[in-house]
N, C-alpha and C positions, 0 to 999 in steps of 0.2 A: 826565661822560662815562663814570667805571670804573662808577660805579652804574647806571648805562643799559646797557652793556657786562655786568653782573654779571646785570642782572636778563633779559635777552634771553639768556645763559648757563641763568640757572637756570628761563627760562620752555622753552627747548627742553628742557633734562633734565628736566623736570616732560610735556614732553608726549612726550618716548619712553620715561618709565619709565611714562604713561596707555596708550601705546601696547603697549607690553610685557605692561600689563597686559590689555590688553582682547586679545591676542593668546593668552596663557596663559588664560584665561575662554574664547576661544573654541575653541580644542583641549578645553580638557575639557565644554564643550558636546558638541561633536562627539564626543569618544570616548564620553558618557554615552548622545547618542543612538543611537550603535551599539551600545551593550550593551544599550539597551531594544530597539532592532530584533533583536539576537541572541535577547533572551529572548522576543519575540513567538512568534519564526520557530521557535523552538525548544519553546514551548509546542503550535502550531498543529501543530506536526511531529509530537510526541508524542499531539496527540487524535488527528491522523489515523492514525498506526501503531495505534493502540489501536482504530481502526473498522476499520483493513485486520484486525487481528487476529479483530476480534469477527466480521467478513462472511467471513474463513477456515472461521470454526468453523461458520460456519450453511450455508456452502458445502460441509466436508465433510461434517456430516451430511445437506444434502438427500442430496448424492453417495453417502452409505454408504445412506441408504432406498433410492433409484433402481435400486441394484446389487442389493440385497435383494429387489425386487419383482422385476427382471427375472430373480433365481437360482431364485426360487418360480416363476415363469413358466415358465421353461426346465426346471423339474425338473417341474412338472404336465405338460407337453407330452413331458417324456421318458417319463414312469408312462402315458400315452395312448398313445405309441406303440407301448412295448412289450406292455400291453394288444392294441391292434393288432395287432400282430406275434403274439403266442399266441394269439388269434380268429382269425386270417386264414390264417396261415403255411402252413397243410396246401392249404387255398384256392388261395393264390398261388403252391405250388409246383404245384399240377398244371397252375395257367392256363397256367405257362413254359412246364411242359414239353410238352403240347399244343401248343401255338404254335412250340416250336425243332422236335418230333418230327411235328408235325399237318399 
């Protein structure tokens, strides 16, 4: 009866130190798969800051051409105007005044 008694003692301490063990196995499962999920998320994070960065730069340069063309624009249409304005100017002041005195 001690020896049945002894072995049912040491069959339960045999199955919660299995217990124990497969408990401590399974936390460090879990903590390993969250460091691989960290490192996923955190490599994924870093390509994509790396394309926000690289689509910045082709963003600011379209942006700095577009300002460029429309600076050339707006300085060709100012050199025309005033063209305009030293062609006309003797023109266009007699039309007024005709028209305020006429």
């Amino acid at each position: 009866m001690q020896d049945m008694i002894k072995r049912i003692i040491d069959a339960d301490n045999e199955a919660r130190r299995l217990a124990e063990k497969s408990r401590a196995d399974s936390e460090r499962e879990k903590e390993k798969i969250k460091k691989q999920a960290r490192n996923i998320y955190d490599k994924y994070m870093a390509e994509a800051m790396e394309t926000v960065k690289q689509n910045d730069i082709h963003e600011e340069h379209r942006a700095e051409k577009q300002w460029n063309e429309i600076m050339s624009r707006q300085h060709s249409t100012m050199i025309k105007l005033k063209s305009d304005y030293e062609q006309n100017r003797d023109i266009w002041v007699d039309a007024i005044v005709d028209r305020v005195i006429g």
